[in-house]
C-alpha positions as CSV (number, residue, x, y, z in Angstrom):
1,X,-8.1,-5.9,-21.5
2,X,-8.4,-2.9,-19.5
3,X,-9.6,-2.5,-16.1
4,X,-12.6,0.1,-14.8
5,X,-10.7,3.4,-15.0
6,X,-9.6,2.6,-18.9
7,X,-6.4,1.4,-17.8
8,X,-4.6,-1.9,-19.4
9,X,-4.0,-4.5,-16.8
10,X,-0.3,-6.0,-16.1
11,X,-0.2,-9.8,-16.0
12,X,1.1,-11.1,-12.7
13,X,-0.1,-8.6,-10.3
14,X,-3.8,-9.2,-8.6
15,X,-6.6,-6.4,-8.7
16,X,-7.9,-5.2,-5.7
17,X,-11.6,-4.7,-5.9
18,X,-13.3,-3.2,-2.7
19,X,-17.2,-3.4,-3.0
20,X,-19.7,-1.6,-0.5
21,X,-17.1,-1.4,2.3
22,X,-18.4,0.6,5.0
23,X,-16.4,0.6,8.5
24,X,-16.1,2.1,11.8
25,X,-15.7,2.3,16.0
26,X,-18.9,1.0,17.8
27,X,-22.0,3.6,16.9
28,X,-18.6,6.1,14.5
29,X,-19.2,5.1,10.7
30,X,-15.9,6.3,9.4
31,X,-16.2,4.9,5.7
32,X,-19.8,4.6,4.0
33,X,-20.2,2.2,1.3
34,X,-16.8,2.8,-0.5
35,X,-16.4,0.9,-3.7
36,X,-13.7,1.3,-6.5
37,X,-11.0,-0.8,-8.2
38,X,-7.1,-1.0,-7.3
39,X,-5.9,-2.3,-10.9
40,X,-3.4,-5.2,-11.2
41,X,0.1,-3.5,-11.4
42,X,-0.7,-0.1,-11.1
43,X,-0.1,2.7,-8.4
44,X,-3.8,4.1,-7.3
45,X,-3.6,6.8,-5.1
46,X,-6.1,7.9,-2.2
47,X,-6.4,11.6,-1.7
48,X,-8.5,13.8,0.9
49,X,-8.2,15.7,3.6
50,X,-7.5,14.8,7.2
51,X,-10.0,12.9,9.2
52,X,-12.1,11.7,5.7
53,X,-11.3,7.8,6.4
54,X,-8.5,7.5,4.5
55,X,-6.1,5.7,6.6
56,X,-9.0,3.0,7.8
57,X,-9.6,1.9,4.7
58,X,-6.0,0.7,3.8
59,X,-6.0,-0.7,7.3
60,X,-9.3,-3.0,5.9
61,X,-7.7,-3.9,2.7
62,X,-5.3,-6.1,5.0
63,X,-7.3,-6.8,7.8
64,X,-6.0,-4.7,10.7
65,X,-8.6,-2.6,10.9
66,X,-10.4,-5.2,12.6
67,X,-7.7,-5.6,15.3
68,X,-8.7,-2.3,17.2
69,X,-11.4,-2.0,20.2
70,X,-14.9,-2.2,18.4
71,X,-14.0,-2.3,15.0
72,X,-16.2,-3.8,12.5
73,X,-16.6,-3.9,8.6
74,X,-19.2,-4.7,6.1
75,X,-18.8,-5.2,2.3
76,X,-16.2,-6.8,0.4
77,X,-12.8,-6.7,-0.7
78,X,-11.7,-9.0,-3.1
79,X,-8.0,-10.1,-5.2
80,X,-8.9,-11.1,-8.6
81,X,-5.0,-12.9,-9.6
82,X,-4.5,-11.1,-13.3
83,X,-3.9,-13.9,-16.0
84,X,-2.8,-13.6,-19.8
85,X,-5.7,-14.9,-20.8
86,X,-9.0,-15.2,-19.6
87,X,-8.7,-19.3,-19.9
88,X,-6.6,-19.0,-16.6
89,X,-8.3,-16.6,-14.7
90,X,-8.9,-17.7,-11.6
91,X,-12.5,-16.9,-9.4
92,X,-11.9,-13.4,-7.0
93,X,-11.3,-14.0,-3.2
94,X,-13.0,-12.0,-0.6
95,X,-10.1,-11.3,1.9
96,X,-13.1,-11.5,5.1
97,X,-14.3,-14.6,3.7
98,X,-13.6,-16.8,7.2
99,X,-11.8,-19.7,5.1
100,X,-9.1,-16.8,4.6
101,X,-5.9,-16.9,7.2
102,X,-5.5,-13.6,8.3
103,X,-2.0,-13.8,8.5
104,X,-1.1,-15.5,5.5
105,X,-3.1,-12.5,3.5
106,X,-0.7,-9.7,5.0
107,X,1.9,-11.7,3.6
108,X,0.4,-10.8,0.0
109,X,-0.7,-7.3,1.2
110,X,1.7,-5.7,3.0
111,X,1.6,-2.0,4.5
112,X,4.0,0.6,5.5
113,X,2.4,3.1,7.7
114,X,3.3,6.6,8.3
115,X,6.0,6.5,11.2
116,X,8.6,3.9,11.3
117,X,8.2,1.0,13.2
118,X,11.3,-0.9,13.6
119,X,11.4,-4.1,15.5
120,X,13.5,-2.2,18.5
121,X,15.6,-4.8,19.9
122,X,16.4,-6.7,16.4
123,X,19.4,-5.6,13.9
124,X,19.1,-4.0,10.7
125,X,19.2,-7.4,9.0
126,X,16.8,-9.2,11.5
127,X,14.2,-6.4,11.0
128,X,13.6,-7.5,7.3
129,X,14.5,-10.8,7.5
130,X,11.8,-11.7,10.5
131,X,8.9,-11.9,8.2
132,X,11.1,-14.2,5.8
133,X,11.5,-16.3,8.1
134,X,8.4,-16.7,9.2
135,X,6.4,-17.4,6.4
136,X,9.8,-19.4,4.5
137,X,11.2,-21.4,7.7
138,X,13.3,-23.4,5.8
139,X,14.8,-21.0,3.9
140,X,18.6,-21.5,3.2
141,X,20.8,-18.8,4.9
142,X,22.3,-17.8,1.5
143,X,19.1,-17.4,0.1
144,X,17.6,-15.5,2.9
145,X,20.9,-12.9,2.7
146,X,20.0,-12.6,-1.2
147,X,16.4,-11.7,-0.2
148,X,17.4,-9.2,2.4
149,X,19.9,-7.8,0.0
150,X,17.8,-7.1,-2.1
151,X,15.1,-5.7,-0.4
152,X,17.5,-3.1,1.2
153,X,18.6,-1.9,-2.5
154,X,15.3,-2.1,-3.5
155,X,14.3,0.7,-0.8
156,X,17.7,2.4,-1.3
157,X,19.1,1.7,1.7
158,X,21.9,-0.7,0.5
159,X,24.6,1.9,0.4
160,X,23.5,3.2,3.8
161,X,23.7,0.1,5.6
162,X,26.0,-2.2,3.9
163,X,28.7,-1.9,6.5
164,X,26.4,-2.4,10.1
165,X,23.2,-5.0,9.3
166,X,24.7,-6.5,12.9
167,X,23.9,-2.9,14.4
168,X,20.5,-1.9,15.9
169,X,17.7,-0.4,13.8
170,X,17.1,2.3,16.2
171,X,20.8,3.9,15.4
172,X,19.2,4.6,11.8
173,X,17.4,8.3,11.3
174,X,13.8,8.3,11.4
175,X,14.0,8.5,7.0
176,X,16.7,5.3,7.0
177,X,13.8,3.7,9.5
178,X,10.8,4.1,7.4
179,X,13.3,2.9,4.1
180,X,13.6,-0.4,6.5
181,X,10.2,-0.9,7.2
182,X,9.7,-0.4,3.3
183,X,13.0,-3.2,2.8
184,X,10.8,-5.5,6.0
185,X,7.7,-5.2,3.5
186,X,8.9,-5.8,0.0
187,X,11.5,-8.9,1.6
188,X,8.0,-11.0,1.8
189,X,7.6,-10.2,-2.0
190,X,3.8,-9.2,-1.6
191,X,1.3,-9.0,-4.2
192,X,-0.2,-5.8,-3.1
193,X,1.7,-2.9,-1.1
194,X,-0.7,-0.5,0.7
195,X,1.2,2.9,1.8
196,X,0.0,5.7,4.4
197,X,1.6,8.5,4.2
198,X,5.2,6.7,3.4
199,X,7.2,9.8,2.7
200,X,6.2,12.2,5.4
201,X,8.5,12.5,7.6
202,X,11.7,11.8,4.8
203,X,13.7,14.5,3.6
204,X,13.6,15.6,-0.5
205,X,16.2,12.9,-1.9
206,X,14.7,10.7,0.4
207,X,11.5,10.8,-0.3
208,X,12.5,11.2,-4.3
209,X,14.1,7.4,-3.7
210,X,10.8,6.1,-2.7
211,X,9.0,7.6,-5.5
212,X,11.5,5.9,-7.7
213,X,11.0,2.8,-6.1
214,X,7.4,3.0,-6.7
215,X,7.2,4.3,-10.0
216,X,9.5,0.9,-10.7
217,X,7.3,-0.9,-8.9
218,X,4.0,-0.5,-11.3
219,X,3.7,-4.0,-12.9
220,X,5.3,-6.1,-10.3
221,X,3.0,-5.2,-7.6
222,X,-0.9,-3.3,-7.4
223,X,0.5,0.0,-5.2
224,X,-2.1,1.7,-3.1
225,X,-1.0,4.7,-1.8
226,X,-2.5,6.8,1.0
227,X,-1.2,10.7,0.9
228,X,-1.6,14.3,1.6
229,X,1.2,15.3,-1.0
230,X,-1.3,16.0,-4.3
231,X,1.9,16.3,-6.8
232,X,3.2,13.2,-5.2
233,X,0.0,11.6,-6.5
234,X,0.0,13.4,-9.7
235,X,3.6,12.2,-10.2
236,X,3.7,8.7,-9.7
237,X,0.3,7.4,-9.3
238,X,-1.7,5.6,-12.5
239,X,-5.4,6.2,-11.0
240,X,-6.5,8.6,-8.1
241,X,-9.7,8.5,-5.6
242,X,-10.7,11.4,-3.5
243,X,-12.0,10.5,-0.5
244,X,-14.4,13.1,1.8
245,X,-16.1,12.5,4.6
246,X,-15.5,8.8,4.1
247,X,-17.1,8.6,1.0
248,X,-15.8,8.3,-2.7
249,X,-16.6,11.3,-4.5
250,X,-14.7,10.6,-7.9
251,X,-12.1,8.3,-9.0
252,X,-10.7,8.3,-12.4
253,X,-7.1,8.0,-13.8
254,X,-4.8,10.0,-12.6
255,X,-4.0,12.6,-15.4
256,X,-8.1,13.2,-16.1
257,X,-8.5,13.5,-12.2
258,X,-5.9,16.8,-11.9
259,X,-6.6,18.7,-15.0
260,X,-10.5,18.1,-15.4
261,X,-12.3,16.7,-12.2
262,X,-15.8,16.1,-12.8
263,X,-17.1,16.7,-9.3
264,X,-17.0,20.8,-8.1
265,X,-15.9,19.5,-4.6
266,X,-12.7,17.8,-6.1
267,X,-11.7,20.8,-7.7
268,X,-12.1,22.5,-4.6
269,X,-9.9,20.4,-2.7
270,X,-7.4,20.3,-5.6
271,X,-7.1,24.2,-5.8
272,X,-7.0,24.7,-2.0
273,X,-10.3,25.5,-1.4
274,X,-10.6,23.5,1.8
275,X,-8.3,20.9,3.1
């Protein structure tokens, strides 16, 4: 089976469809009619220059967009669970249908955003066990340790911290901040991790041990990844879209996208033309 951009889907982790999604502020349309696939288990990067809409639209795919003064959204955005065989598919959920729990869906589609944003007055471990507990109350305390643990290696933090989860999160440096918001997010073991921007304020290794992460991550999680950084995208996403003026101009896989773009305006924002 392979999925709209050619390619092959990875059991386990959902696709993210978004369908006609226009959104904006009041009388401000900042995204017009945007539809393309985020296929199951792959990284699709977003691409564009400032101010083209691309941090509101990973701000709908969760529902937070709709949390700011005068918001609003039309169109859809739907998770289609991936199954190993059609028998077991399962029918496509529109995350704005109003039987959805907001909250519960940014359990399964978490986001990381460009700055850090530690909980201030919580400890390294409380900051990415709060939304373990909250969604798994009963958790044992040896199990939510393990899940904490793991997150932290998982963002490459481990080493870092090892010795002072007890200390505050605001000791860290900003790049050691952002890795614990990325530890907070993957701890709730979503299905879909939307990024803005995650590596812009981190220094080289820094940034190269999130790019490790999510290359690693392709398979056990659909990746959406908002960014400014084209060789970041070229490197470790699967499928690009270029985004202008709040509109999809082409979207392809990755490797077709940066060597032969279809659409004159995409190579002039890959060469440098504008941007």
């Amino acid at each position: 089976m392979t999925d709209a951009t050619g390619g092959a889907r990875v059991a386990g982790a959902p696709t993210l469809t978004i369908d006609g999604l226009s959104a904006g502020f009041g009388a401000r349309t900042v995204l017009h009619d945007v539809s393309f696939p985020c296929a199951g288990g792959r990284v699709t990067a977003v691409i564009g220059p400032s101010g083209c809409g691309k941090s509101t639209l990973l701000r709908c795919l969760n529902r937070l967009h709709e949390l700011q003064p005068r918001a609003w959204v039309r169109g859809e955005v739907t998770v289609k669970e991936t199954a190993a065989d059609d028998a077991r598919a399962t029918a496509p959920t529109d995350i704005y249908d109003s039987a959805v729990d907001p909250g519960a869906l940014r359990r399964r589609i978490g986001m990381v955003g460009q700055r850090p944003t530690p909980f201030v007055t919580l400890s390294v471990f409380e900051n990415v066990a709060a939304g373990v507990r909250a969604h798994w109350p009963r958790l044992s305390r040896p199990a939510l340790q393990a899940r904490v643990e793991e997150a932290l290696r998982r963002s490459g933090l481990w080493r870092d911290v090892a010795d002072r989860l007890d200390g505050n999160a605001m000791a860290l440096s900003g790049g050691q901040q952002q890795r614990l918001c990325l530890a907070r997010a993957l701890a709730v073991q979503p299905d879909v991790l939307l990024l803005d921007e995650p590596t812009a304020s981190l220094d080289p290794l820094a940034t190269q041990r999130i790019e490790e992460l999510l290359y690693d991550l392709r398979g056990a999680m659909t990746v959406v990844l908002v960014t400014h950084n084209l060789l970041q995208a070229a490197r470790i996403s699967d499928d690009t879209v270029f985004l202008l003026e709040g509109r999809v101009v082409e979207g392809s896989a990755s490797r077709a996208l940066f060597t032969a773009p279809r659409d004159p305006r995409t190579e002039a924002y890959l060469t440098g033309r504008f941007g």
